[in-house]
Every structure is written in structure tokens, then in C-alpha cells.
C-alpha positions, -999 to +999 in steps of 0.1 A: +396-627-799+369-606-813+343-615-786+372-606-758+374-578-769+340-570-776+340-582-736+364-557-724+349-529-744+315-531-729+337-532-692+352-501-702+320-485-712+303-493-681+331-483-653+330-452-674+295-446-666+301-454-626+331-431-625+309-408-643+282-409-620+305-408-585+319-374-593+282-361-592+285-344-561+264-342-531+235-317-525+248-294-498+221-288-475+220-251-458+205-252-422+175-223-419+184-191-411+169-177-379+150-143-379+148-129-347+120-104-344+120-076-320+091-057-308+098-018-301+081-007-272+057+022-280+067+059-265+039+084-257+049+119-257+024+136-232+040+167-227+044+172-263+026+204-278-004+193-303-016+220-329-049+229-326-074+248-341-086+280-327-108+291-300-127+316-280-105+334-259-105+368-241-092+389-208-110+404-180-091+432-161-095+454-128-082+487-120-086+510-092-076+544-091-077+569-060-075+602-071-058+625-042-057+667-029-049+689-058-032+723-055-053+754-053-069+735-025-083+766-004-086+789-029-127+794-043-119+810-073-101+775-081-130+751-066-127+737-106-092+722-099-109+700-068-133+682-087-118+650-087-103+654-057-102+624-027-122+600-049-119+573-063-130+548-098-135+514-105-126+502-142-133+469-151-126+459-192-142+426-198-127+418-239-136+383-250-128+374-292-153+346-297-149+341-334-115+348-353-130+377-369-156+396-338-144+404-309-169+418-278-153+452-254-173+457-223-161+486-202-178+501-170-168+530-149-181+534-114-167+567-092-177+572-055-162+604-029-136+594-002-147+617+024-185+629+036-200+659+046-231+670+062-235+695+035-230+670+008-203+668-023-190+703-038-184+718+000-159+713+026-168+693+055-160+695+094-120+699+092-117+723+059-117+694+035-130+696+006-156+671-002-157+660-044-186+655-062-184+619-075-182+609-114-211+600-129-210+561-136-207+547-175-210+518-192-196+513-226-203+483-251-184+475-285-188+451-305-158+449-335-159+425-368-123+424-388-132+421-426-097+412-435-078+426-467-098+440-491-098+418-527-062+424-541-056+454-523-032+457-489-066+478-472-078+462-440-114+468-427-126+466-395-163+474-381-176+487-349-210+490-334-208+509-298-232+519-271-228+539-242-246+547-212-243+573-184-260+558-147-294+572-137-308+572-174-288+595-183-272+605-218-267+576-240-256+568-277-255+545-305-226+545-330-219+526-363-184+530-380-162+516-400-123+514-405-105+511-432-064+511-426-037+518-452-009+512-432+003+482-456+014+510-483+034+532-457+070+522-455+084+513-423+122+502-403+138+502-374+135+537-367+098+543-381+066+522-383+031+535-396+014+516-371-021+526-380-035+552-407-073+544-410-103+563-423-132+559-405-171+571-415-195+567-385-228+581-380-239+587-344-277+590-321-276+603-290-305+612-263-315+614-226-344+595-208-369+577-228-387+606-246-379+626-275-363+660-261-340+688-270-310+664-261-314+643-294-286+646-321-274+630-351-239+630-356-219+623-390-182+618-394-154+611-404-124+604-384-087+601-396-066+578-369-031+572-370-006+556-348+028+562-356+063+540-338+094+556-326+128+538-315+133+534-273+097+529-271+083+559-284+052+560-299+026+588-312-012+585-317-024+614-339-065+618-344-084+644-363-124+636-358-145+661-383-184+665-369-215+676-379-241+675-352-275+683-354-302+686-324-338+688-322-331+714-299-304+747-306-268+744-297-249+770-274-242+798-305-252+833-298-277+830-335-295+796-318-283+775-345-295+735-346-264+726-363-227+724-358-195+718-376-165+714-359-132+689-355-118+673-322-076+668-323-055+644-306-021+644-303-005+621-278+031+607-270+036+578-251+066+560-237+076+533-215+110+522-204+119+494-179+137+503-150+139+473-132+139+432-137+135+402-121+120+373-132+084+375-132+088+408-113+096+446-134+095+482-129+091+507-160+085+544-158+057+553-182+045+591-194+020+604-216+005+637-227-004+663-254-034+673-266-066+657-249-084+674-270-083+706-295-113+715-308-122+737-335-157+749-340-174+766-374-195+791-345-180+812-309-198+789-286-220+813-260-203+804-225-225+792-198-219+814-166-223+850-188-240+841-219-215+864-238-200+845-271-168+828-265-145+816-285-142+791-317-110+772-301-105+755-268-077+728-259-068+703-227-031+704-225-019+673-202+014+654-193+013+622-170+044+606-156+038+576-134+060+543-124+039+513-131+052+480-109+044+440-128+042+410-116+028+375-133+027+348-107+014+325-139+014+330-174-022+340-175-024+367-147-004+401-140-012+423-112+000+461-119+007+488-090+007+522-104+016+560-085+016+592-108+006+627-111-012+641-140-005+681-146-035+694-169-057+728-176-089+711-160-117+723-170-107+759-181-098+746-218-109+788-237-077+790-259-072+828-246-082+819-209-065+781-205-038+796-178-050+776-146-033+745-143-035+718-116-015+690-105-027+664-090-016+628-077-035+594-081-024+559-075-040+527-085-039+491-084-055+466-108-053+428-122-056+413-156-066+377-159-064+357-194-084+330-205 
């Protein structure tokens, strides 16, 4: 009996352990997932803008100007008010900035007569027309350098070395000067703006022809030069220039002094309001005048014609309305038509005798490119 059931134990024991070990279940196997990989195509954006550093650019502009008849046309006493008359200029402004800081201004002037004569300019030719004498060409250079901001203060400096040349060898001079603009400090809104306030020191040479002659002067000053903004385009330029010249030779005072102190004044208001647009097409109707200039001498200057002393104070008193015509077939060129009148004292500037005005009406025509 023992051994039976030692028997069935060990049977027990050992369809325990195969029970045991069916339960065990499986290994589940889990298929591979599938990665799908897309490629993006690859979008080129050729019209997109890409930030650049800067470079030389500039402008180079055109304008043509025809002055015509002036009133006081047959009068001699009034010959002065003709002097301009039936001519015409060409003004070409070349202005290229070929760092970020200097900037290069060249400006020439070239006038010519309209209408010929066998007796020349300064008469009247076959039909009773008078026959102008013709400007006397000029050529200007300036070179500019912008300093910046002075160290921690809101002062801006900006240089500029000049030369300018009447045709023929004529009178020429070299200037040095120096801005410095305090604008920053001046407070400004809507309704006003200090666009400019600027001291500048400048010493001047100036001669004729190549040889050392009574036309060579030194000049020092100091100029104050202000621009101020109004509301509906508005806008004032107010300029006080002190002087001291002195010559080799003697200036025109009755004691023959070789020295002479005296201030030039500007005062000039400006405005232009559009009339018409259209696109790339516009009309405005512009106007200037004031002041151009008032000077203010230390000495009576001796008048030419008499050589009687004449007065300490003369002025040109001007005002120019005109209607100006735009139109930019691309983005980088504008062609301007311009017809005005200009009424000024021309000429005869003696405070006490500046009576004889003259009105007279010019049209001109002109195109700016930019590069």
C-alpha cells in the first residue's frame, strides 16, 4: 500500500508540472510597423526681398529754364529789369553718396541769349527786341562728410569742402566749413518741427586768373542756419551769415578800407500743395519768397555809377508762384514741367531807392534719374 501510494504521488507531482507548464502562454509576435517617409519638395522664393548691406547710390538731374519779356520792356531808364530777359539756363545737379557718411554735389550752370543782334547783347535788335546779355557760366563742387552725433550729446556734425568757378577763368573760391546742428534739443509736434538749427564756422579764399591781384580775399564766418516746419506744407528757412572779408586790394567805402564786416539775411517761405492726382501723374502749385538777401554792412558802400557814399543796408525782396506738373514712368525717374513768374526788385536792392520792381515769366522743364 505504501509503494501505491508513493506511485500515485509521484503521478500527481508530475501532471502538476505539465499543467503547470501548458498555461505558460505563447509569445505574441507584433508584425513591424511601417514608416513611410516623405520627402518635401524644396520652395525657392525668388521674388522675395533679401536684406542687404549698403551701397553707393546717388541722382543725376536736368533742368531747363527759359526766362521770357519782363515789364518795363521799352523803357531805358529800366534797361536793369531786361537783363535776364529771352534767355535761357541749363542746370544739371550730379549728387552721388559713395560711402554712408561722404557724399559728392556737382552743380553746373550754363546760360546762353534767345535772340541775336548785329549789335550784340545789351541792345535791341532789328524788330525793337531787346537782346539779353547771357549769364556768366558756373560750376560748383562740394564735397560733404556727416560726423554723426557727437559723444553723448544729441549735436550732429557735418563737414563741407566747396569750390566754385565762374567760365572764362573767372572769379573762383575755396571754402571749408563745418556744421554743427542742435535740432535734437528743440521740441517738436504736429504743428512745429525745428528742422534744422546749425552753427557753422567757415573760412573762405577767393581770386581771379592765376596771379595774385587786388581780387584776393579771405573771408571768416560764421553762419547761423535754421529750417523751421509748418502744418499744410509750410516751411521756413531762416539764415543769418556774419562776414569779415579782407582784400589785398580796398573795398568800395569812401575811406578805402581793405576790410569789411557785414551780415547777409535770409528769410524764406515755402509751400507746396497738390492740386491734382493720378497715379504716377500730379499737379501741385508751389510759391516761395522773402528775403533773397538783406545785407547789413559796418561802412556806406560808395556806389558805382556816382562814386557818392551810399548806404549801409540794401535788400532783394522776391515772391515766386509757379505750378510744377510730375510724372514717374518707373520708380527711379520723374520728369517735372514747371511755368511761373517771379516778381522781385532786380538789381536796384539801396534800402531807400528799392522801388522798381519787375515781373517776369519763365518756364522750365527738367528730369531726375536715380541710381
Amino acid at each position: 500500500m505504501k509503494k501505491l501510494a508513493l506511485v500515485l504521488g509521484s503521478l500527481l507531482v508530475v501532471g502538476t508540472a505539465a499543467s503547470a507548464k501548458e498555461v505558460v502562454p505563447a509569445p505574441v509576435v507584433v508584425p513591424e510597423k511601417v514608416v513611410e517617409v516623405v520627402e518635401k519638395p524644396v520652395i525657392v522664393y525668388r521674388d522675395r526681398e533679401v536684406e542687404q548691406g549698403w551701397k553707393p547710390n546717388g541722382s543725376f538731374e536736368a533742368l531747363y529754364t527759359v526766362y521770357g519779356e519782363t515789364e518795363n520792356k521799352t523803357a531805358a531808364e529800366h534797361d536793369w529789369a531786361r537783363d535776364r530777359s529771352n534767355a535761357g539756363r541749363l542746370q544739371t545737379i550730379t549728387n552721388v553718396n559713395f560711402t554712408e557718411n561722404q557724399t559728392l554735389n556737382l552743380r553746373t550752370r550754363n546760360y546762353h541769349g534767345l535772340r541775336s543782334s548785329m549789335k550784340g547783347p545789351g541792345s535791341y535788335d532789328e524788330k525793337d527786341n531787346w537782346v539779353s546779355k547771357a549769364g556768366n557760366d558756373e560750376l560748383r563742387l562740394r564735397h560733404f562728410y556727416n560726423f554723426g552725433t557727437l559723444g553723448d550729446s544729441k549735436v550732429t556734425a557735418k563737414s563741407r569742402l566747396e569750390y566754385n568757378q565762374v567760365a572764362n577763368d573767372g572769379k573762383k573760391h575755396l571754402e571749408a566749413s563745418v556744421a554743427f546742428d542742435f535740432s535734437n534739443y528743440f521740441f517738436s509736434n504736429d504743428y512745429f518741427k525745428v528742422t534744422e538749427f546749425a552753427l557753422r564756422p567757415l573760412y573762405r579764399y577767393t581770386w581771379s586768373g592765376h596771379n595774385t591781384n587786388d581780387n584776393e580775399m579771405n573771408r571768416y564766418g560764421l553762419s547761423l542756419e535754421t529750417g523751421f516746419a509748418f502744418p499744410f506744407g509750410f516751411e521756413l528757412d531762416l539764415n543769418v551769415h556774419g562776414r569779415h572779408d579782407r582784400k589785398d586790394g580796398s573795398f568800395r567805402y569812401d575811406d578805402g578800407k581793405k576790410s569789411d564786416t557785414w551780415a547777409e539775411i535770409e528769410a524764406i517761405l515755402s509751400n507746396s500743395t497738390n492740386l491734382y492726382k493720378a497715379g504716377n501723374f500730379g499737379i501741385d502749385f508751389a510759391f516761395e519768397g522773402g528775403y533773397d538777401t538783406y545785407n547789413v554792412h559796418k561802412n556806406k558802400v560808395v556806389e558805382r555809377k556816382n562814386g557818392k557814399n551810399g548806404e549801409r543796408r540794401s535788400y532783394s525782396l522776391y515772391a515766386q508762384p509757379s505750378l510744377v506738373a510730375t510724372y514717374k514712368p518707373t520708380e527711379f525717374v520723374a520728369l517735372t514741367a514747371q511755368a511761373g513768374a517771379e516778381y522781385r526788385n532786380w538789381n536796384v536792392e539801396k534800402e531807400s531807392a528799392a522801388k522798381l520792381w519787375r515781373w517776369q515769366p519763365f518756364v522750365a522743364a527738367g528730369v531726375k534719374v536715380s541710381f
